[in-house]
N, C-alpha and C positions, 0 to 999 in steps of 0.2 A: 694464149689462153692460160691462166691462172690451174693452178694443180689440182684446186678446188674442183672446177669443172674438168681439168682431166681424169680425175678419180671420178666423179659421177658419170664419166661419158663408156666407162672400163665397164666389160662386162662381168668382172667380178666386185665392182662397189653395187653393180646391179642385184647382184644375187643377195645381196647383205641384207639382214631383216632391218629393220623402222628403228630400231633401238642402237644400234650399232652404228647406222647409218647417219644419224644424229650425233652421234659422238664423235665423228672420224670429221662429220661437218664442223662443228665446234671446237676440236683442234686446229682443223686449219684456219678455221676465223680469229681465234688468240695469237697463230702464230704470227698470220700474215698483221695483225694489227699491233703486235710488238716489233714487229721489221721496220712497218710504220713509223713508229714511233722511235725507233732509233735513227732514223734516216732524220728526221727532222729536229731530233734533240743535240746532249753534247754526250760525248764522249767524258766515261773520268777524266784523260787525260787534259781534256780541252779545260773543263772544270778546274781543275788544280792549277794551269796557268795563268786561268783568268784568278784566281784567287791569289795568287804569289805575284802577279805584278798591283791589284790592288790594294794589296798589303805593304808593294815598295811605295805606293802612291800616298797611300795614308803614312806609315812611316817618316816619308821625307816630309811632309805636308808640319806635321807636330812641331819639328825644331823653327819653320818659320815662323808657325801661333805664338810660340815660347819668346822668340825673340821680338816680335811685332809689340808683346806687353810688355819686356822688360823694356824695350827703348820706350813705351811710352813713361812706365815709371822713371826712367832717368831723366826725359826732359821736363816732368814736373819735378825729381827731385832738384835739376839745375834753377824751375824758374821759383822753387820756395827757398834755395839757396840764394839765388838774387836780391829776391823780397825781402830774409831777412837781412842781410847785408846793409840794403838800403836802408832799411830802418835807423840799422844803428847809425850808420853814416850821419844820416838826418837829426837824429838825434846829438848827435856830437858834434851837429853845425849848432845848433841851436843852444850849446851850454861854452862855446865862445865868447870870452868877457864874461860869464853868470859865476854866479858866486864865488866872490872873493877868498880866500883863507879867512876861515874863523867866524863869514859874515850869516847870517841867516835870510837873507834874499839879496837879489842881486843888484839893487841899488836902480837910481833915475838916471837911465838910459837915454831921459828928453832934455839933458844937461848939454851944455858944451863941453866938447873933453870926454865924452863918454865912451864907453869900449863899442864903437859901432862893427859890427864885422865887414873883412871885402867881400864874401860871400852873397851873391845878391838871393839865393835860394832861402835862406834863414831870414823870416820874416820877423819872428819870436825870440826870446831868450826866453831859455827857464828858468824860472821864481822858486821854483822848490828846491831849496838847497839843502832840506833836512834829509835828501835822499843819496848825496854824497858824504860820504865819511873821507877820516885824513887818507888815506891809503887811495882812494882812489883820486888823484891828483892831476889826471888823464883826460877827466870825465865823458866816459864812456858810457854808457847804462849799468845799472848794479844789478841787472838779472833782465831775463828776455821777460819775464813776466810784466814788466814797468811799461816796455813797450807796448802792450796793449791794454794796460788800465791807464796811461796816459798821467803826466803832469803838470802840474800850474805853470803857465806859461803867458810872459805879458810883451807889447809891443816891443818892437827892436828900432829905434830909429829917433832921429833928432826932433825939436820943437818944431813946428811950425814958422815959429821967429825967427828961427836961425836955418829955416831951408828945412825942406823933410826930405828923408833918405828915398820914400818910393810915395810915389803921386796917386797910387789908389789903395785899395783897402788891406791890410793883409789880415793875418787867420785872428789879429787883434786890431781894432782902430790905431788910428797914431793918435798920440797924447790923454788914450782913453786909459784909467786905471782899474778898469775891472780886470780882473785875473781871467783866465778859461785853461781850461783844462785841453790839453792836445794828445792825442791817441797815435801812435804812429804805426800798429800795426791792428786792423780789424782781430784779426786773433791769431794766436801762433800755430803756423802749420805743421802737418803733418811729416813726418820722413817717409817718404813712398816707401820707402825699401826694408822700413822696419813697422811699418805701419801703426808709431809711436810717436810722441811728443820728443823723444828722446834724443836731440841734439848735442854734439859734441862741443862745451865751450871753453874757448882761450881766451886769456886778458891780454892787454898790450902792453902787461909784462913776462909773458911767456912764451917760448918760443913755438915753432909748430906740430915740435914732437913730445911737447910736454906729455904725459900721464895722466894727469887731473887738471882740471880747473883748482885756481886758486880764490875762487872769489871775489876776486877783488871787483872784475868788471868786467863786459863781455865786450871783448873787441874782435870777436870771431865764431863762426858757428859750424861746424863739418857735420855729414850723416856721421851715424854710429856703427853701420856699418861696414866690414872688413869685406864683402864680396869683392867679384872682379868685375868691372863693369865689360862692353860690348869690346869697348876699346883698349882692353887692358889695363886699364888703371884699378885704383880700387878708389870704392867710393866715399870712404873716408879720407882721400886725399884729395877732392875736389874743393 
């Protein structure tokens, strides 16, 4: 039996007038419904530990987000580092045999004797010789920009008469003299990691710790960034 009715069954809760008697009811019904209530709630202490282990839970949680994005941005910055690479690559098959010293185009390539490349990838030479100057003797690209507004560029291969270099079409007919214009990069991408255009470039006459670019021609592209990558490196040495 609850105290409630032990106090009502007592011959002195009996003598108590209506007013009182109400009141002494009303205490014990608060108390007994906070007992309640702690019986089936937490404790401070139970509180605090559940809040101090999901505070180690979120804690360690953050450095794996952190690092989940930074490897994402390294492996586009390695695959815009590919892309440009390739570019120039491509571009520096394609100016094999093109322009002569001193010449203003690079001459009929549908001659015998002509500078054919061993290259089978270079389907094209480039025609625009007004975009090498004497210094760049390498010819490499005279800025990453060239690469994506593209240059005049005409078929790469022998006559017909005398045998053709490749049996179907390349990015020019064989023996067609229209010129076209070749794009080698859609457009220059971004550095993840500076979220900038802002590419470190060397020519292939500089070594890889140069300080500047010298202009001359891009034969290399690094981030600008000095961070430390996941692996330790930094990623201006990639």
């Amino acid at each position: 039996m609850s105290s409630k009715f032990k106090v009502q069954s007592s011959k002195f809760f009996n003598q108590l007038p209506n007013d009182n008697r109400r009141l002494v009811n009303k205490f014990l019904y608060n108390k007994q419904r906070t007992t309640n209530n702690e019986q089936i709630g937490f404790t401070l202490l139970e509180l605090i530990i559940t809040l101090v282990v999901l505070s180690i839970l979120v804690m360690g949680t953050i450095p794996l987000t952190q690092n989940a994005v930074r490897r994402q941005k390294e492996l586009r910055l390695r695959e815009n580092l590919r892309t440009l690479r390739n570019a120039i690559d491509e571009f520096h098959r394609d100016t094999i045999g093109a322009c002569p010293q001193g010449a203003i185009a690079s001459g009929n390539f549908a001659l015998p004797g002509g500078n054919i490349t061993a290259d089978p990838r270079s389907r094209v030479v480039i025609d625009d010789c007004k975009i090498f100057d004497t210094e760049n003797l390498d010819r490499y690209p005279p800025s990453l920009e060239i690469l994506a507004e593209g240059v005049r560029v005409k078929a790469r291969g022998l006559n017909v008469q005398f045998g053709g270099a490749f049996d179907d079409k390349n990015a020019t007919e064989q023996n067609d003299t229209t010129e076209h214009n070749k794009v080698y990069l859609r457009e220059i991408p971004v550095d993840p990691m500076t979220g900038e255009k802002d590419w470190v470039l060397r020519s292939s006459f500089q070594t890889a710790d140069a300080g500047s670019w010298d202009e001359i021609n891009v034969f290399d592209v690094r981030s600008s960034s000095d961070n430390e990558a996941l692996n330790g490196e930094k990623y201006s040495d990639w």
